[in-house]
N, C-alpha and C positions, 0 to 999 in steps of 0.2 A: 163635674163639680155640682155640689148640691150643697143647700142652705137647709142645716137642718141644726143638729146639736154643737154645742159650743166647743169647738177646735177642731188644727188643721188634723188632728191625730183621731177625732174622735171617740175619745177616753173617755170612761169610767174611770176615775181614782180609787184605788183602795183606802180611802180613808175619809174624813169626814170634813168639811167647809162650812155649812152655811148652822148647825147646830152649836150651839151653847160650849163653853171651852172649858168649863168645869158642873162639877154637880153642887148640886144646894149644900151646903156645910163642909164643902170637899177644902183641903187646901193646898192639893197637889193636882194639874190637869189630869187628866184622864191619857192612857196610851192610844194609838189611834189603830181602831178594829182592823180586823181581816178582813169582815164581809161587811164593810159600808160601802157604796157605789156614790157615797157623795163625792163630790170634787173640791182639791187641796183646794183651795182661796189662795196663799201663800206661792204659791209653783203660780197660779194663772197672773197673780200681783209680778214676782219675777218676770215671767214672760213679758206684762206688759212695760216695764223697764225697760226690756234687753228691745222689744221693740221699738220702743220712742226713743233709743239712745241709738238703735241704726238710721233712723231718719237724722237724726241731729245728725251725727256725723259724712252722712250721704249728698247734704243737700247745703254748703254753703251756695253765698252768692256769689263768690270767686272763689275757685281754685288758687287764687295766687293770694290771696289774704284769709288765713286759716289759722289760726292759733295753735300751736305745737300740740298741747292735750289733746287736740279732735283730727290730728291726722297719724295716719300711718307711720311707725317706723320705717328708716330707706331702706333696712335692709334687717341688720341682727339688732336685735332689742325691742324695746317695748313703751309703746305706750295704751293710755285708756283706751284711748279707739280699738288698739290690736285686740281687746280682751269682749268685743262686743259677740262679735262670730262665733266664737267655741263658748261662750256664756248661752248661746242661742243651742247650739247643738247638746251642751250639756242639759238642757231644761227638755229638748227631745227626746233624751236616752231615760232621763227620770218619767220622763210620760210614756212611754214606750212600755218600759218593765212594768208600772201601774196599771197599764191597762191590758198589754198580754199576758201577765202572769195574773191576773186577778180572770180575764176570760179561759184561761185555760182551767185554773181552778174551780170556775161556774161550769165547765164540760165542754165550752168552745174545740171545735175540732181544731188540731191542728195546721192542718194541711188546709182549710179556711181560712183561718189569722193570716196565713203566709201568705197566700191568695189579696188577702187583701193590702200587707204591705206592701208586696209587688205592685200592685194594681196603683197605690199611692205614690209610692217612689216613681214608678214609671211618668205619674201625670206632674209632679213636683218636678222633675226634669223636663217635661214637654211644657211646661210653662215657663221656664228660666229661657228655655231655649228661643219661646217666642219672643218672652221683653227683650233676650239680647237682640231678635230680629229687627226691634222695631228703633227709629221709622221707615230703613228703607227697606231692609229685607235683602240688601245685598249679599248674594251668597259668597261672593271674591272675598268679601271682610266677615260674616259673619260668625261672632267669638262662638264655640262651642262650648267650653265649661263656663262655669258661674257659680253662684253661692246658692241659688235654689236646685241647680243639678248638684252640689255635693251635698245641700240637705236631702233632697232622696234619694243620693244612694247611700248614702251614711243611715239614713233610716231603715234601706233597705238592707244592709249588712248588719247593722247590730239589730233588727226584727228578727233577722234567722238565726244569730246566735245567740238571744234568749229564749226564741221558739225553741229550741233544738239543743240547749248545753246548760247544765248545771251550772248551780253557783259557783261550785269551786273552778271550772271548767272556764265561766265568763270570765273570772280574774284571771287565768292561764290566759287567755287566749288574748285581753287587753295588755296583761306583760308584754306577750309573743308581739304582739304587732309595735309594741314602742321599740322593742329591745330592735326587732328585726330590721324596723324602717332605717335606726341608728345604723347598722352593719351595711344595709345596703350602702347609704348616701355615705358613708364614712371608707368601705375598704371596696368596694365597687367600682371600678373606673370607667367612665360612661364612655362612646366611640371620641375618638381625636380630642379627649380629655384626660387629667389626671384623677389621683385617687385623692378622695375627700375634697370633690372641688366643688366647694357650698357657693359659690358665686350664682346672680339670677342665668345667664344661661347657660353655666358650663355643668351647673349639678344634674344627677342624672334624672328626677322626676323633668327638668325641663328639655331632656334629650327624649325620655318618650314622649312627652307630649306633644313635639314637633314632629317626632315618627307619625304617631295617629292623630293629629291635628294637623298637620301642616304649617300654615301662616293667620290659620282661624283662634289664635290666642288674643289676649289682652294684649300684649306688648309685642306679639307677631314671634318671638325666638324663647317666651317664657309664661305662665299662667298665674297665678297664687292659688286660683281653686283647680291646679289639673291631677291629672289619673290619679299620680302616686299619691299625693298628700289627702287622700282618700282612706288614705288604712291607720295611719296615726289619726285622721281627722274621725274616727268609727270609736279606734278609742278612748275618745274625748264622750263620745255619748255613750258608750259602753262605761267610765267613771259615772255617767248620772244614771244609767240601770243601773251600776252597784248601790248609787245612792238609793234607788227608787226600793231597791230591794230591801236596804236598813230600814226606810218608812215601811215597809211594810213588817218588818221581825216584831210589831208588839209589845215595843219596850216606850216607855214613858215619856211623854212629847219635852218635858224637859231635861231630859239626860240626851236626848234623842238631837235636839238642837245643838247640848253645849258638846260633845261626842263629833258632830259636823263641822262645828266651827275647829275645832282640833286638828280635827283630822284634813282639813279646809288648808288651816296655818301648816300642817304638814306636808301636802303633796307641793305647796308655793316653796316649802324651803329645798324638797327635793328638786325640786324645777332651776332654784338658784344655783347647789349644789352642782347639776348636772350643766350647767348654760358654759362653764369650761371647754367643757370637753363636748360639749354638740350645742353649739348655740340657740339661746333663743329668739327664735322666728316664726314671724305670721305667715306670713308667703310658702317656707316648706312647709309650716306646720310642725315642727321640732318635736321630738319627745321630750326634750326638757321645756318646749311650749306648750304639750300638751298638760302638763304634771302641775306648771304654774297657775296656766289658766283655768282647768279643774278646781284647783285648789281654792282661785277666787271665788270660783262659781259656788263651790261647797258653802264658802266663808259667808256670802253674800246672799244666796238660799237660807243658810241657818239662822243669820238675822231676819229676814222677812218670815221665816215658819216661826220662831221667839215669839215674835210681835202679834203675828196671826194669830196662828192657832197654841201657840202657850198662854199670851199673856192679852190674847183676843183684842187687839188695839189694830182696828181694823179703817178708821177712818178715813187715814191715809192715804192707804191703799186703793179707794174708790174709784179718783181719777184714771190710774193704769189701769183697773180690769177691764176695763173699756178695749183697750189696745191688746190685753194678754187675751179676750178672747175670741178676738176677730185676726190672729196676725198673719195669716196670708194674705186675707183681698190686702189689708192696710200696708203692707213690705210692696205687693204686687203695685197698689195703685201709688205708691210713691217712689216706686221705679219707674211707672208709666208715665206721670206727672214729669220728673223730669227726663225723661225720653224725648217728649212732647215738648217744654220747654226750652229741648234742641232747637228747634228749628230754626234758619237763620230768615231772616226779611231784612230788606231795606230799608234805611234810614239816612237821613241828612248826615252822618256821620259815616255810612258807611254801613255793609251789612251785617248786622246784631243778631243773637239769639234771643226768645223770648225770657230764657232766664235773665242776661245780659241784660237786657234796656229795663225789665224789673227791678232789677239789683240796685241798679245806676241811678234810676228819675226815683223810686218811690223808697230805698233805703238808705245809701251815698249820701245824701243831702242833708239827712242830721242827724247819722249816726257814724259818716264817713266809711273809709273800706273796710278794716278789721269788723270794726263792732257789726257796720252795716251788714255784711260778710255773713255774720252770725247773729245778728236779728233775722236774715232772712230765713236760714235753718232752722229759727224757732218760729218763725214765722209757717214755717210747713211741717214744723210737729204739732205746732193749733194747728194748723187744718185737718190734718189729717185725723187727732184728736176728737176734732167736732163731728167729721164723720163715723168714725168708731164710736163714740157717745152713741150717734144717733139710730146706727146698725145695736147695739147695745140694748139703749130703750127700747126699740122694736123687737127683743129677741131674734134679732137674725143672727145667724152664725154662719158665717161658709167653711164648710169642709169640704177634703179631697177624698 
């Protein structure tokens, strides 16, 4: 890990951010070039969003007072929380295609780019793997998968299928893997199971996981981020290289937005369409979950690229870039923060966690459990805000 240019990807954008969004007497913006290496503004403003709204939702002060919007679906369907995750991988796949199809184009070797997404995925895994370690490092419980092991290997799957396969090719091969993942979970009957048994432990991504995991899951007989949900989770960022690849075709930043947001409200109706007949789910990762939440992500990128880089209203946006672009150490240190805030001590009451007696004496008391609940989650997106500010104003960035 090294602090050097700004993101965990460290990208070049094909296109332009910090320059002027129209010409003197123009009164249409301009399309945005091939060979500019400036960086979208827009995509790092999104990032830091999709970041500060994983803290929100990660870090109440009870678990047992949550307000429905900021938690998980039990099972099938959907709420905002569900849409944080693949809002995050899809902002990967558009950074991804930005910056290996624009280094292949400057003459970057191939077989280097690949070299180094490997090199990246491998260490985005080897650090998911340690916060899950922490704090005791027990290996009897320690979970194997996690959300930073399916961000690198999702990065490293869709790096080699833009390294390595045509435009037309990366749509084939995003189809293949929705249509394919539906076929498995749907006419596949996993061992001492039936066919299409979508339940958390009887479907069959939670019968391999148990095969090559063991009892080192989330819930000991089931994962949300394991093996399988790994190949519809690739084509969730392989939808944001398609998109990365539209920003770069050359065509006019406001046809180019309103074209997004269409096509945005399109892939969400497919997603409804299809939640019939293969439900939508965060935990598998659904092909008709994948299609919805894409679509958001399309929807909600083409509003921030509008405001950026069309109609250059950028003020807004100040606060998040802070967070879009530092979001590994700040994802990393607010896993660790409350890793650490585990730990239990003694008290006249009996033994508390540090989060727990925080919660109780310094929010509880005049904001009660709900609100308190949820002052405390915004309580740790400021902070965690005031550190990325301040990693920001310094130019520091860490990348992998």
């Amino acid at each position: 890990m090294t602090v050097a240019s700004p993101d965990l990807l460290d990208q070049k954008y094909e296109s332009i951010s910090g320059e002027p969004r129209r010409q003197a007497g123009a009164s249409e913006p301009l399309p945005l070039p091939r060979d500019s290496t400036s960086r979208l503004t827009s995509l790092d403003a999104f990032r830091g969003l999709t970041v500060g709204a994983m803290i929100l939702v990660n870090s109440p002060g009870s678990w047992n007072y949550v307000y429905p919007p900021l938690r998980h679906a039990e099972w099938h369907g959907l709420t905002p929380t569900d849409l944080v995750f693949p809002l995050f991988l899809f902002i990967v796949g558009v950074s991804l295609c930005l910056s290996l199809v624009g280094a292949l184009e400057r003459g970057a070797p191939r077989e280097e780019l690949f070299r180094k997404a490997l090199r990246r995925g491998v260490v985005l895994v080897a650090i998911g793997l340690i916060l899950q370690g922490i704090p005791h490092f027990d290996l009897a419980t320690w979970r194997v998968p996690g959300v930073l092991q399916r961000i690198g290997l999702v990065y490293l799957c869709a790096s080699a299928v833009v390294l390595t396969q045509s435009l037309r090719r990366q749509i084939g091969i995003c189809i293949a893997l929705l249509f394919g993942y539906w076929a498995l979970l749907t006419f596949v009957a996993p061992p001492g199971s039936t066919v299409g048994d979508l339940s958390p432990e009887g479907n069959l991504g939670a019968h391999l996981d148990r095969a090559v995991f063991g009892t080192h899951l989330w819930k000991t007989t089931w994962d949300p981020e394991g093996l399988l949900g790994t190949f519809p989770a690739t084509a969730t960022a392989l939808l944001g290289a398609l998109t990365g690849h539209w920003l770069r075709s050359g065509r006019e930043r406001r046809e180019l937005s309103g074209w997004m947001f269409v096509a945005g409200f399109g892939l969400m109706l497919a997603g409804v369409v299809l939640h019939p007949v293969f439900p939508i789910n965060k935990s598998l990762w659904t092909s008709s979950y994948v299609l919805f939440t894409a679509g958001a992500a399309l929807e909600l990128f083409s509003i921030c690229f509008w405001l950026i880089d069309v109609e250059g209203v950028r003020r807004w946006a100040r606060p998040v870039l802070a967070f879009g672009m530092n979001p590994l150490s700040i994802y990393a240190g607010s896993f660790l923060v409350a890793r650490l805030l585990s730990f239990k001590f003694a008290t006249a009451q009996g033994s508390r966690s540090g989060q727990a007696w925080i919660y109780e004496r310094l929010f509880v008391p005049w904001a009660g459990a709900w609100n308190g609940s949820l002052a405390f989650a915004i309580a740790q997106v400021l902070f965690f805000y005031a550190i990325a500010e301040l990693l920001y104003r310094k130019r520091i960035f860490v990348k992998v």
